[in-house]
ZAMARGU-4260 file (C-alpha; in steps of 0.2 Angstrom, whole numbers, plus 5000, padded with zeros to 4 digits):
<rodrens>
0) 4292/4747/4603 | 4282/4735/4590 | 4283/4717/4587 | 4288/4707/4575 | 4281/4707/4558
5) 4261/4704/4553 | 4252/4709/4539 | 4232/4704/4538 | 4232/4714/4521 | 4215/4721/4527
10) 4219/4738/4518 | 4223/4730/4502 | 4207/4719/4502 | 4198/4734/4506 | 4202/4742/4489
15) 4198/4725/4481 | 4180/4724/4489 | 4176/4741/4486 | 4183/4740/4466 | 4172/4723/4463
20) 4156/4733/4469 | 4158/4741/4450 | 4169/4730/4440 | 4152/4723/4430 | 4144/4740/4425
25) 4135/4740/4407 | 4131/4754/4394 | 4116/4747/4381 | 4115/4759/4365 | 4099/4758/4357
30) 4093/4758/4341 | 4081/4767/4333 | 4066/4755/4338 | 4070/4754/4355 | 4081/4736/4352
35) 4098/4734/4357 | 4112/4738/4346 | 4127/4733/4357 | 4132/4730/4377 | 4147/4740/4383
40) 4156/4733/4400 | 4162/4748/4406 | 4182/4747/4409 | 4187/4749/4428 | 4206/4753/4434
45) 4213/4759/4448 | 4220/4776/4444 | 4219/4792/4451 | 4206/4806/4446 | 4217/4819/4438
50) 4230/4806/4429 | 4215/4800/4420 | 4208/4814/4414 | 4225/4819/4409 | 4229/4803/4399
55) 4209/4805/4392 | 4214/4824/4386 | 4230/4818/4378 | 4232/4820/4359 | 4242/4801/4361
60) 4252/4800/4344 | 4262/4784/4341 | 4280/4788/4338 | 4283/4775/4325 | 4292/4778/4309
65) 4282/4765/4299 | 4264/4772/4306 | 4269/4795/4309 | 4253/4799/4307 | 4242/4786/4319
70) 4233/4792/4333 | 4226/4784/4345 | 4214/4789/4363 | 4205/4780/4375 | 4190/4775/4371
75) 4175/4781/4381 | 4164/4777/4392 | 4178/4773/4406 | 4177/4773/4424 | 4192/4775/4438
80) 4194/4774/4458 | 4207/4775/4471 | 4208/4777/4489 | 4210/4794/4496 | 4212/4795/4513
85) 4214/4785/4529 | 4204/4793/4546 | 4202/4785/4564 | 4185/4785/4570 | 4185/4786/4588
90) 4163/4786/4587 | 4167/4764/4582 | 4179/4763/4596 | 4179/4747/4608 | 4185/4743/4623
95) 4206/4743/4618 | 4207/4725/4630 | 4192/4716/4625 | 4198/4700/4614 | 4192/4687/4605
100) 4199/4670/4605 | 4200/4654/4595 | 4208/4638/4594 | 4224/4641/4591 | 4228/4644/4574
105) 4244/4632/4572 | 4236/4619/4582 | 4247/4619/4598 | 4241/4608/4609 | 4234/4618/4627
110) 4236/4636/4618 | 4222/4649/4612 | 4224/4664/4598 | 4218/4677/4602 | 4217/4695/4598
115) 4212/4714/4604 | 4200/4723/4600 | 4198/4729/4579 | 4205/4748/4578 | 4189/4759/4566
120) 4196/4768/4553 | 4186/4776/4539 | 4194/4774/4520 | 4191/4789/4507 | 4187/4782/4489
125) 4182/4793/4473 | 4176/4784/4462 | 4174/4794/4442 | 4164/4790/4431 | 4170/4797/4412
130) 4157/4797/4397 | 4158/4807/4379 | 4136/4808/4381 | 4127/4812/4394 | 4115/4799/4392
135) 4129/4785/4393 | 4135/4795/4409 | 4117/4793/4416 | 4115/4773/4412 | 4131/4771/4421
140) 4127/4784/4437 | 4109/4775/4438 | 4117/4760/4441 | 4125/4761/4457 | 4116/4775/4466
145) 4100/4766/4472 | 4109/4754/4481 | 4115/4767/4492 | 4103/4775/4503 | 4114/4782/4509
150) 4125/4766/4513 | 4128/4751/4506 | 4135/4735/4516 | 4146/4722/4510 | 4150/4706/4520
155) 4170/4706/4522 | 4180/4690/4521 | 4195/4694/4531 | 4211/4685/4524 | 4226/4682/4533
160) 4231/4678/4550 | 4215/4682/4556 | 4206/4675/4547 | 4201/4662/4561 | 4196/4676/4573
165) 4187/4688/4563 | 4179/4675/4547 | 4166/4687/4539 | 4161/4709/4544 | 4150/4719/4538
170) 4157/4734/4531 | 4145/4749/4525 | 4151/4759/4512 | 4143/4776/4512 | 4138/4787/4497
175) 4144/4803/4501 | 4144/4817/4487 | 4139/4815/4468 | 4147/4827/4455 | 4146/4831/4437
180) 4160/4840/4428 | 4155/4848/4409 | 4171/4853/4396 | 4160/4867/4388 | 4175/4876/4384
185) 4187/4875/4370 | 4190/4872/4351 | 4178/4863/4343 | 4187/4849/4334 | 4192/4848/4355
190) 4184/4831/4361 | 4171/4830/4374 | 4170/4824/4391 | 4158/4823/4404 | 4166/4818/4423
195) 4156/4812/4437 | 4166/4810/4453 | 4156/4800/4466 | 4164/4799/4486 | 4163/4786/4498
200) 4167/4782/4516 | 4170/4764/4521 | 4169/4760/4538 | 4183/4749/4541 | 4191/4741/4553
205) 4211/4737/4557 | 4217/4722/4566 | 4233/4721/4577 | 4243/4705/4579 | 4238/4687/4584
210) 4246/4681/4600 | 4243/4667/4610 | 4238/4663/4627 | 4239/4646/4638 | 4221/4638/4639
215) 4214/4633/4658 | 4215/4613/4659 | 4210/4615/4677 | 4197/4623/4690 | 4193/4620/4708
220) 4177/4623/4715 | 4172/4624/4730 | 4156/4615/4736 | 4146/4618/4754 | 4136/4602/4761
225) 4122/4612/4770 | 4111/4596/4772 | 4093/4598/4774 | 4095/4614/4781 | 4088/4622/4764
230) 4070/4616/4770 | 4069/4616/4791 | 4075/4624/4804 | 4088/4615/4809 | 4104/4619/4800
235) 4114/4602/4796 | 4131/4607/4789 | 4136/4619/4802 | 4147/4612/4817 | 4154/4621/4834
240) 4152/4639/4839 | 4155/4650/4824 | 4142/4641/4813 | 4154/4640/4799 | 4151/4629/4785
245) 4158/4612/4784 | 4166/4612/4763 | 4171/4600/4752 | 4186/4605/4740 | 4183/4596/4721
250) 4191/4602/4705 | 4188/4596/4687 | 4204/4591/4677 | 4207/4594/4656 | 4191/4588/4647
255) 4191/4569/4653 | 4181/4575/4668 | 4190/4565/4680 | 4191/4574/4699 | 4206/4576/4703
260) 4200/4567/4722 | 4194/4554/4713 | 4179/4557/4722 | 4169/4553/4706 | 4173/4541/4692
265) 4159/4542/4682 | 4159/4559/4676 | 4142/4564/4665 | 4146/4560/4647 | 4142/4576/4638
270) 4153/4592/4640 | 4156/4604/4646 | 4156/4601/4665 | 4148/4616/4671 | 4145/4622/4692
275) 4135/4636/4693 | 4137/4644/4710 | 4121/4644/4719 | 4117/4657/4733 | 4104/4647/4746
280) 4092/4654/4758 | 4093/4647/4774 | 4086/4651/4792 | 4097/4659/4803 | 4104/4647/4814
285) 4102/4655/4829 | 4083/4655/4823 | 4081/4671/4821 | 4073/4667/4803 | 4078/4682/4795
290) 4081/4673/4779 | 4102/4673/4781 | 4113/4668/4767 | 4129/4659/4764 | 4141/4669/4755
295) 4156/4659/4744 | 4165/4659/4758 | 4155/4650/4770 | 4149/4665/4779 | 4132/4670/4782
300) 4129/4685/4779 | 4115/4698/4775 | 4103/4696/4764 | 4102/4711/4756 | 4118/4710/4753
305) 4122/4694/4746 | 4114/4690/4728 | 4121/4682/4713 | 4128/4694/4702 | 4121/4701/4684
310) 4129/4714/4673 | 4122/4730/4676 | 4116/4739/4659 | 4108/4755/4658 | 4107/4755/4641
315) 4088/4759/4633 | 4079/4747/4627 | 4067/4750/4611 | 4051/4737/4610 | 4046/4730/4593
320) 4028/4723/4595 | 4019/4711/4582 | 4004/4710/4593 | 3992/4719/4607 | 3977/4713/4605
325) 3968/4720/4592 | 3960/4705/4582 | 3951/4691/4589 | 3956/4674/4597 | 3956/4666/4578
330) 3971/4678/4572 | 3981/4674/4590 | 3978/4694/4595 | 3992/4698/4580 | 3989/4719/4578
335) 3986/4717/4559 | 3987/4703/4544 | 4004/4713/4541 | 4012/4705/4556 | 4005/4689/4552
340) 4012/4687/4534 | 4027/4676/4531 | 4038/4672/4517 | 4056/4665/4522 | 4061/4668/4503
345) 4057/4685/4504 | 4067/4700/4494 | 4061/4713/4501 | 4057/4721/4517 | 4050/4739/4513
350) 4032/4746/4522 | 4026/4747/4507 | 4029/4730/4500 | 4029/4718/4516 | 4033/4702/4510
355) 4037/4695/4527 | 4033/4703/4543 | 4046/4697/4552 | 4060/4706/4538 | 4052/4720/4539
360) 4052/4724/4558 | 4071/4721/4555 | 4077/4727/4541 | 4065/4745/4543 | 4060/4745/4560
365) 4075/4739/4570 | 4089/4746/4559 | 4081/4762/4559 | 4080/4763/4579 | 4099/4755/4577
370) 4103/4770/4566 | 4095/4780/4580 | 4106/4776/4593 | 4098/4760/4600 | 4108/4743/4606
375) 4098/4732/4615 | 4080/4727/4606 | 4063/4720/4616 | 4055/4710/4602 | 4037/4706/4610
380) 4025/4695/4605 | 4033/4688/4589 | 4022/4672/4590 | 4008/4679/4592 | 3997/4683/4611
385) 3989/4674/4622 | 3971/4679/4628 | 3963/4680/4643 | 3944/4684/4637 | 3938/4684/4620
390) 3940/4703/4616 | 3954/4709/4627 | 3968/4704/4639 | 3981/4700/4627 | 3998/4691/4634
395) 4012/4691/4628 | 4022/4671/4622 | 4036/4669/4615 | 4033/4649/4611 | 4045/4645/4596
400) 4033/4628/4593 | 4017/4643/4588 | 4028/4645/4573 | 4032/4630/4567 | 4018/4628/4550
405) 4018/4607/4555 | 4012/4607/4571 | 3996/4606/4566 | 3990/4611/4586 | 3991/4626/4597
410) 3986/4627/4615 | 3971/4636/4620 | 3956/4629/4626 | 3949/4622/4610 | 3963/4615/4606
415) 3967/4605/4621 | 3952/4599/4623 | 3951/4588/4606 | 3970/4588/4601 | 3970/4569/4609
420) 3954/4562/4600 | 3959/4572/4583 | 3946/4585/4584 | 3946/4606/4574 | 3961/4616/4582
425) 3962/4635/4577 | 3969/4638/4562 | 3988/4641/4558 | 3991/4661/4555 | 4006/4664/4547
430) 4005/4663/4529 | 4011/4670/4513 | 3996/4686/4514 | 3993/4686/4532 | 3976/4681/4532
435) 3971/4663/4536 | 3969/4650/4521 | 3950/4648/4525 | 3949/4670/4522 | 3960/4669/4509
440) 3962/4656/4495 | 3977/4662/4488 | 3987/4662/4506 | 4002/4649/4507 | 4006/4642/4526
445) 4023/4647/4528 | 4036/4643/4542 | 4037/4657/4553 | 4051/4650/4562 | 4064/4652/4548
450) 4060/4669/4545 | 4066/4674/4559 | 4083/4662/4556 | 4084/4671/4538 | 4080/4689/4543
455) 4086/4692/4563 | 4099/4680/4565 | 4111/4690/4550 | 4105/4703/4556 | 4110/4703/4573
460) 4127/4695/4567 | 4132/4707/4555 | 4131/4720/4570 | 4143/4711/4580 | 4156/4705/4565
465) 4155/4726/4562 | 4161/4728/4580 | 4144/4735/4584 | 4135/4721/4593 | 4115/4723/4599
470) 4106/4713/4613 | 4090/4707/4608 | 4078/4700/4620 | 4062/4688/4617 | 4048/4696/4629
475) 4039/4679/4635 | 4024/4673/4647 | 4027/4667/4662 | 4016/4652/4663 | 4019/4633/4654
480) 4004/4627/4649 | 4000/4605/4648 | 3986/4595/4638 | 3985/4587/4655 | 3981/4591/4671
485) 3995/4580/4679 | 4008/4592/4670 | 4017/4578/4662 | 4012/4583/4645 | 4019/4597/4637
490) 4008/4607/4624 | 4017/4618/4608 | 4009/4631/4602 | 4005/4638/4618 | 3996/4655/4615
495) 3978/4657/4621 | 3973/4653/4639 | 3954/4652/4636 | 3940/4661/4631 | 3928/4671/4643
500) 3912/4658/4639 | 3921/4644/4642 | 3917/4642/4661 | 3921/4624/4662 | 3938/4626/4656
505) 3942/4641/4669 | 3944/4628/4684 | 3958/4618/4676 | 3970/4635/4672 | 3980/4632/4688
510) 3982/4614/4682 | 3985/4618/4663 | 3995/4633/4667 | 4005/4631/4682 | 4018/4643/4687
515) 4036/4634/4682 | 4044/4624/4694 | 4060/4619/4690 | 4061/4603/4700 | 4050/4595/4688
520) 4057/4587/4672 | 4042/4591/4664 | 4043/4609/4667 | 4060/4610/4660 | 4056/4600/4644
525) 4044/4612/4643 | 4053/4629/4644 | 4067/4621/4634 | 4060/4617/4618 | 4051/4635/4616
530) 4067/4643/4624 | 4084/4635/4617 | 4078/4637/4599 | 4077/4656/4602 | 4096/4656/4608
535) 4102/4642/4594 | 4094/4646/4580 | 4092/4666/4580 | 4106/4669/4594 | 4096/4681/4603
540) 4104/4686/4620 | 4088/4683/4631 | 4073/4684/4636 | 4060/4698/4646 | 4048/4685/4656
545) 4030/4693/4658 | 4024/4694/4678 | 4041/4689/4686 | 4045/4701/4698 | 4042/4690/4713
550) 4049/4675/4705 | 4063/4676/4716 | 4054/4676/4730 | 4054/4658/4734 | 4050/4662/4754
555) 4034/4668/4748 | 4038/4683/4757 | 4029/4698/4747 | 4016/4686/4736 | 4014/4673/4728
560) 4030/4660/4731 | 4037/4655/4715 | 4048/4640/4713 | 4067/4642/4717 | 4079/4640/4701
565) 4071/4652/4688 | 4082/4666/4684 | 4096/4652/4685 | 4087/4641/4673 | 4091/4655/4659
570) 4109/4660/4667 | 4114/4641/4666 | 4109/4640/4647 | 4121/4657/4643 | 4105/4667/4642
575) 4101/4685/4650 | 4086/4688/4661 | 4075/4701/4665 | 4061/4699/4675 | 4044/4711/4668
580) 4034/4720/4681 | 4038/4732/4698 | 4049/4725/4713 | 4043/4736/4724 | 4033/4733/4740
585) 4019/4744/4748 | 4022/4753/4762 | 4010/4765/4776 | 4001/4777/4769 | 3999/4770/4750
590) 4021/4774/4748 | 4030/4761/4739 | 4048/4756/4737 | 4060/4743/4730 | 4058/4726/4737
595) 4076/4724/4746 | 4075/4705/4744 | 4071/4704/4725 | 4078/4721/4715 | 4097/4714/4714
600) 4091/4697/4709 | 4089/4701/4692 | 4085/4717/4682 | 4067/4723/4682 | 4055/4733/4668
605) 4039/4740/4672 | 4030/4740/4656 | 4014/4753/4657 | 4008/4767/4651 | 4016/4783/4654
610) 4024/4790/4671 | 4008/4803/4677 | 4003/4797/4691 | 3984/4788/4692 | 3983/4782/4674
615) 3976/4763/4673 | 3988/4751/4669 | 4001/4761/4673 | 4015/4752/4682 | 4025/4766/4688
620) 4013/4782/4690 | 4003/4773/4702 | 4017/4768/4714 | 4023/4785/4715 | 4039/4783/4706
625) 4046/4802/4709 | 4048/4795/4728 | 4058/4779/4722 | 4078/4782/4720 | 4085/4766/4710
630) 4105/4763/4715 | 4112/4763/4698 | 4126/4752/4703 | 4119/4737/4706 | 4100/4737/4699
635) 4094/4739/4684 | 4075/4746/4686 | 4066/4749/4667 | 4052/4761/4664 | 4044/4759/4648
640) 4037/4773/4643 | 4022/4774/4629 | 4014/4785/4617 | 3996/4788/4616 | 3989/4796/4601
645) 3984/4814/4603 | 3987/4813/4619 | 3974/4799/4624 | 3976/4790/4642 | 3990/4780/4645
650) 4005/4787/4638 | 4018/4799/4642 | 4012/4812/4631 | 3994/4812/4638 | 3997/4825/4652
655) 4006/4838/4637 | 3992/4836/4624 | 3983/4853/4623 | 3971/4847/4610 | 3983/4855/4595
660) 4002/4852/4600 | 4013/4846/4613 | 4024/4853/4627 | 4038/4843/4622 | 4049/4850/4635
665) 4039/4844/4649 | 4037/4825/4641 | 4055/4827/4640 | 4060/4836/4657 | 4049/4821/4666
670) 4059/4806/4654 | 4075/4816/4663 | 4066/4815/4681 | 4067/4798/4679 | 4083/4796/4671
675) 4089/4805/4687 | 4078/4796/4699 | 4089/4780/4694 | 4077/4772/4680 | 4082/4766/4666
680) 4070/4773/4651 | 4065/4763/4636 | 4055/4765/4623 | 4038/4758/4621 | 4034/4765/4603
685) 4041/4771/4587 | 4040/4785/4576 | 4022/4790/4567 | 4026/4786/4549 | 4011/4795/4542
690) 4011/4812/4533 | 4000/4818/4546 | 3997/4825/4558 | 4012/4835/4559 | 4012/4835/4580
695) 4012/4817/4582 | 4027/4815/4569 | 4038/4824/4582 | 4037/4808/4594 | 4056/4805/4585
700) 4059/4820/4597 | 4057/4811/4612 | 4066/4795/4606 | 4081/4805/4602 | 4081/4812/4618
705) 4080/4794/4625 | 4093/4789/4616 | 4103/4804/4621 | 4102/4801/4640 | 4107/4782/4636
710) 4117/4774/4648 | 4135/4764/4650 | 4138/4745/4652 | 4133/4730/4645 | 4149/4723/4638
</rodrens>
């Protein structure tokens, strides 16, 4: 039934990991001035509860003739631990058949190693703690305690044969139960013992066999010559009375890049050799010009029905924000000096000692909504906003450049105009305090960029070593922005648009801040250097971009044409896209509905207010979204729902805000509505951390429940 042999001694390491949490324990005794008299390193075996409390108890006489009357006990304080039980979780469970794959362990030449899915299993431990005082008991219970709240996690090497597939996890050790034994009865020459037991739980995991598997050394692809047809009329390509495709059969052999029809000798020199198929719009060739497309096998085919493919994930999402607008065009519209403050070296991430911003939307914020149930993470505006006017429109950028402390430039209308001849810029933001250095002479400019390296990228490994993974996304702007009006020279930094009395500067926005058009290098260089940073240095999974829903729309069909190639710019890089905003067109009678040419493009989010109809800014209550019926097998249609406080336009709880407390059962029978409908429902805010008032604490309600009506896929 089983195959042969293997033996990842995954258990046994377990035991070890878990014992070297307490082998370096320390009792002080004092003396009478408060000084140290003598250190104690507590002893640690591995030993069962009860047999050490026996062998403690024991009167142990040394049956020696020369010494009958020695005796001789164990010496206290002491501690103990063993493993106590071994339980499947089925809540950790994976997909049995998902793999991962390596090169292969034993280096054979053309094979992979690979292996399925880790098995969860949860390991008992007691760990006892054995003191002849109490106060030595409490020095030695102090000392491990804090550090579970109530887990603890431990980065696992894994050791044996898989340790090519599965390096390094994450396993957290839970603090389950704490208790203290007296002996207050007895004789009184009887010695004393106090007994603390302390339970864990370590998420584990088990591993099954390596095997192996051949690699693929060869692909065919197949390739339709459509000529100009992309751009006119007239279809070339396309010969006799069917109107089928003409095709050219290529394929790509082991890594020399050779085609195997010779058809090209000169391969590109840089691997991989990537074709990405690519779906084109064409006119029909009968001239109908219903916008006909040809499918992969040369067909043409209906539009509606004919779309490159995206994963559908009905997962919620839950938004981290570091800035909406609040302070002025010097600050970059950051919410507070809290989200400005950076410290790559920081050791702490606590609310209440924010060393850097960007560790403690981790480490607080996102674990705690992770804890909640979340998997897939918004992070928006992390560089900083853009702004429209002086005092309000903030939009959202994602430039990696903005955070990078040498720049010594950032793109805005000030800046552009006198970054050539050497003139003042704006000042860098991120610093050790969050305030600028010119408010605050003890600030330290401080690389934003690397806090985000130290602090998200372990972060978002840890959870997928634990078998656990999240998918965080980088909200982005849409436009690019240039020093020069020609567009041939990318800015860094790119975060305000302009300023509301800077009239001159408003005619050259167009030119400045084009819409991306991937058939211009210049446009690519652009995106690329504030985009693959995000993927290679942090390993985010992608990115929401700001006013895309027509960017598929290269017909120009429903608004403004956008230039074809951008959802694929991001697919070809092994990055996710979702485009911000509503595809839906307007019908008679002010009725809306999904745009048929754009929704199965890519996934969508409306990000708004709440879902009552009529509110300002509200994506979806003013397109009558109870009348819109998503498919939710191949779309993926976002509402972001907000909070406003004490029910204040603008956020799903305005409509159930009585002027004491909430109807939480009709914010939460609405979420449902457009859970059913087909939406997706994410989360536009967190949970009110203030001791008052009690009403707007209970917002956690309504992010359980979003979390509760979840959603499948993703994988």
């Amino acid at each position: 039934m089983f195959q042969s042999h293997f033996y990842h001694e995954t258990i046994r390491n377990t035991v070890v990991a878990f014992g070297t949490l307490f082998d370096d324990i320390k009792v002080h005794k004092l003396n009478a001035d408060g000084t140290d008299r003598i250190s104690i390193q507590v002893p640690l075996a591995y030993a069962a509860r009860e047999k050490y409390i026996q062998r403690l108890k024991e009167d142990s006489r040394l049956n020696d003739d020369e010494y009958p009357n020695a005796h001789v006990q164990m010496t206290l304080p002491r501690m103990s631990f063993n493993m106590t039980s071994l339980n499947y979780d089925a809540s950790r469970k994976r997909n049995t058949i998902h793999r991962r794959r390596v090169k292969d362990i034993e280096n054979t030449q053309g094979q992979l190693s690979y292996q399925y899915a880790e098995v969860p299993y949860n390991m008992g431990f007691e760990l006892g703690v054995y003191a002849s005082t109490f106060e030595d008991g409490l020095q030695i219970v102090e000392q491990i305690v804090p550090y579970f709240t109530p887990e603890f996690n431990v980065t696992f090497q894994t050791a044996g044969g898989t340790s090519d597939i599965n390096t390094k996890i994450d396993l957290p050790i839970v603090l389950e139960g704490v208790n203290l034994d007296y002996d207050f009865l007895g004789e009184m020459e009887t010695r004393r013992l106090l007994n603390w037991t302390l339970t864990f739980n370590v998420k584990s995991y088990l591993y099954g066999p390596v095997r192996r598997d051949k690699t693929i050394i060869q692909s065919k692809t197949t390739l339709f010559d459509l000529g100009d047809g992309l751009t006119s009329g007239q279809v070339a390509g396309l010969c006799g009375t069917t109107g089928a495709v003409s095709r050219i059969d290529i394929g790509i052999s082991g890594g020399t890049g050779i085609f195997i029809d010779g058809s090209q000798t000169n391969p590109p020199a840089i691997p991989p050799y990537i074709f990405t198929k690519t779906e084109y719009q064409i006119n029909n060739p009968a001239g109908s010009g219903t916008g006909d497309v040809i499918d992969g096998g040369g067909n043409i085919v209906d539009p509606t029905t004919a779309y490159k493919p995206f994963i559908v994930d009905r997962r919620p999402f839950f938004t981290v924000d570091f800035a909406n607008g609040n302070k002025g065009i010097d600050d970059w519209r950051m919410t507070s000096d809290d989200t400005q403050i950076t410290n790559p070296d920081a050791t702490s991430g606590v609310i209440t000692d924010p060393q850097d911003a960007v560790r403690t939307a981790v480490e607080v914020t996102m674990q705690r909504e992770y804890e909640r149930g979340f998997r897939r993470f918004n992070v928006r505006t992390p560089m900083g906003a853009r702004t429209s006017v002086n005092t309000g429109t903030a939009l959202p950028s994602a430039s990696w450049s903005a955070g990078d402390p040498n720049l010594g430039t950032w793109n805005d209308a000030q800046n552009i105009a006198t970054v050539k001849s050497g003139g003042t810029t704006l000042e860098y933001v991120f610093t050790t305090t969050g305030q600028r250095k010119s408010v605050d002479v003890t600030a330290a400019t401080a690389d934003r960029q690397q806090s985000f390296i130290n602090f998200l990228k372990p972060w978002i490994e840890s959870k997928a070593a634990a078998g656990d993974p999240v998918q965080v996304y980088i909200y982005d702007g849409y436009q690019l922005a240039f020093h020069d009006t020609a567009q041939r020279d990318p800015a860094k930094g790119n975060l305000a648009m302009r300023g509301s009395w800077e009239s001159g500067w408003s005619g050259n926005i167009a030119a400045r801040f084009p819409m991306p058009d991937f058939s211009k290098s210049s446009h690519i260089e652009f995106r690329e250097n504030e985009v693959i940073p995000w993927r290679d240095e942090v390993g985010i999974h992608g990115f929401m971009v700001d006013a895309a829903s027509n960017a598929g729309d290269t017909a120009g069909n429903y608004g403004i044409p956008r230039a074809p190639g951008y959802f694929e710019f991001y697919r070809d890089r092994g990055l996710d896209i979702i485009g911000e905003a509503v595809p839906v067109i307007q019908g008679a009678g002010g009725t809306y509905d999904l745009n048929p040419d754009l929704y199965k493009l890519t996934p969508y989010v409306g990000y708004g207010g709440g879902t009552a109809d009529g509110l300002v800014g509200n994506f979806w209550g003013n397109r009558n979204w109870r009348t819109i019926f998503p498919s939710t097998t191949d779309s993926e249609i976002h509402m972001v729902v907000q909070w406003s406080f004490q029910g204040a336009p603008g956020g799903i709880n305005s409509e159930y805000w009585n002027g004491a407390t909430y109807d939480f059962a009709g914010i939460t029978a609405e979420i449902k509505q457009a859970h059913d409908n087909g939406f997706v429902v994410d989360a536009g805010f967190g949970p009110y951390l203030s001791a008052s008032p009690a009403e707007e604490a209970k917002r956690s309600i309504v992010l359980d429940y979003i979390v509760e009506l979840g959603g499948s896929g993703g994988e």
